[in-house]
C-alpha positions as CSV (number, residue, x, y, z in Angstrom):
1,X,118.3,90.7,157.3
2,X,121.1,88.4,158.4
3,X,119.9,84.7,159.1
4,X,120.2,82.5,162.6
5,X,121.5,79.8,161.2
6,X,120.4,77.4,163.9
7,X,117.1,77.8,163.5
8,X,114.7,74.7,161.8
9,X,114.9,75.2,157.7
10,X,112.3,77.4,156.6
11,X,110.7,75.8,153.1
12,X,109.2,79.0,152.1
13,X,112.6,80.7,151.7
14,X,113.7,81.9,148.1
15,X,116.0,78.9,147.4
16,X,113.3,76.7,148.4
17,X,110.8,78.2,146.1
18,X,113.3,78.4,143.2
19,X,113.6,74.2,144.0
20,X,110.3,74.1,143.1
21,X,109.7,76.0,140.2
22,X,107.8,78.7,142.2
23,X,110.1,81.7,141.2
24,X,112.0,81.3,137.8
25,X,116.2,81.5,137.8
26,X,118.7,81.7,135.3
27,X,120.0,78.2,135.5
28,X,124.1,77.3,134.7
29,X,123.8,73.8,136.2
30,X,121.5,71.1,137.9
31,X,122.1,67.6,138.9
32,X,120.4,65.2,141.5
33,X,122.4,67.0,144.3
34,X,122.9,70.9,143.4
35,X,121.0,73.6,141.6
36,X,123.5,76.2,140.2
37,X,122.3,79.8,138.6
38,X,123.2,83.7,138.3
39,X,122.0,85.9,141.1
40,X,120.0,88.3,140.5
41,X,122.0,91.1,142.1
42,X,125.8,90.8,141.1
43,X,128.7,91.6,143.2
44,X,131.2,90.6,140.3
45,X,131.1,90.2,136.5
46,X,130.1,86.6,137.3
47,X,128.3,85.7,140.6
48,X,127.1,82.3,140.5
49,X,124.8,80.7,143.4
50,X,125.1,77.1,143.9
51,X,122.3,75.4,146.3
52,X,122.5,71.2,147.3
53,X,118.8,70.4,146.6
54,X,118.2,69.2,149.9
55,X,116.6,71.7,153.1
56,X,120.4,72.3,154.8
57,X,120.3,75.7,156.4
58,X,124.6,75.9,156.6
59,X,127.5,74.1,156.3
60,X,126.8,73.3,159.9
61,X,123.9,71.4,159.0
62,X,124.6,70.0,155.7
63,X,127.6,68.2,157.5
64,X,125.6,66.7,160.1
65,X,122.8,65.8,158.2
66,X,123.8,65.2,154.6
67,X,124.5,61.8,153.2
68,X,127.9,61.2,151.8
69,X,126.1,61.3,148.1
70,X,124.8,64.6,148.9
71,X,128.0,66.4,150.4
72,X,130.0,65.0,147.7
73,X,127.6,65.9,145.1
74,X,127.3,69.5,145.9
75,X,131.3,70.0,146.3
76,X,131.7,68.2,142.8
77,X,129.0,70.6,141.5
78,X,130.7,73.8,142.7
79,X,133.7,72.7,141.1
80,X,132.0,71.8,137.9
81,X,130.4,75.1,137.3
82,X,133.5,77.3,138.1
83,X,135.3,74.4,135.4
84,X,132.2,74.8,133.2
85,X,132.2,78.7,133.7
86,X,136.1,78.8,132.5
87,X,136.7,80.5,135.9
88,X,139.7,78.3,136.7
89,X,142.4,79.9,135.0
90,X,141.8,83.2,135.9
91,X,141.0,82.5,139.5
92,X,137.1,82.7,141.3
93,X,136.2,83.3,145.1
94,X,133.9,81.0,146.8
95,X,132.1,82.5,150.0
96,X,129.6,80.6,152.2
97,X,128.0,83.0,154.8
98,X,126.5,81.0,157.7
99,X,124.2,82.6,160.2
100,X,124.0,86.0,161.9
101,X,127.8,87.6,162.4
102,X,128.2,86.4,158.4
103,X,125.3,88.2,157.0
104,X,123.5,84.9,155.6
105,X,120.7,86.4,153.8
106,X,118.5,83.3,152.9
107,X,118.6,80.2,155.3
108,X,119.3,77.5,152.7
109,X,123.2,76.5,152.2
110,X,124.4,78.2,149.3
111,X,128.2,78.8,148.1
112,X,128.5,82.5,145.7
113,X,131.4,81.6,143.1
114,X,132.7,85.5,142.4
115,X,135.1,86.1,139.5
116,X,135.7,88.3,136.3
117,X,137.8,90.6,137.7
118,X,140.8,90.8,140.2
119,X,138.5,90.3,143.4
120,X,140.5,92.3,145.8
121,X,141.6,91.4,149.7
122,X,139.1,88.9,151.5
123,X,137.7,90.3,154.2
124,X,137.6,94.3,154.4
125,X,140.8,95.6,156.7
């Protein structure tokens, strides 16, 4: 069900519970600022989930709220996982879905990084 993302953030959402332990991941990266793993129901050969640690609901929020450490702590992350991931050479897609029109699933700011095959047109015509 597709997320308002101007609601308060809800610590009892699956990201939140990840954070903490509560439900195990498959982990690629973690730092002070990001949490990086596979999700558990691909949409491409590699579908990576990046989180920032702290409870941002959207890009909306994280930009308002975040601290300058913590913005530019989860960009550098994104971009070291798709480095670390050897996704740069052949090309990756990063999608950010933020509230209802998008389809946000899970209201907690989180960037997919898609890649491993040619990923087709952006948005469906």
């Amino acid at each position: 069900m597709p997320i308002d993302a101007t609601r308060p953030y809800d610590d009892q959402n699956i990201f939140a519970k990840i954070l903490r332990g509560e439900i195990p991941s498959k982990k690629v990266f973690e730092d002070e600022f990001a949490l990086a793993f596979h999700d558990i129901n691909p949409q491409a050969p590699t579908h990576i989930l990046v989180i920032p640690k702290g409870p941002y609901v959207s890009w909306d929020d994280f930009s308002a709220k975040g601290s300058d450490a913590e913005i530019a702590g989860f960009v550098r992350a994104v971009g070291t996982v798709a480095r670390d991931a050897g996704l740069v050479a052949p090309g990756y897609r990063l999608l950010a879905n933020t509230g209802l029109d998008s389809h946000q699933e899970v209201p907690h700011l989180h960037v997919h990084i898609f890649a491993g095959h040619k990923l087709g047109p952006m948005l469906a015509r």
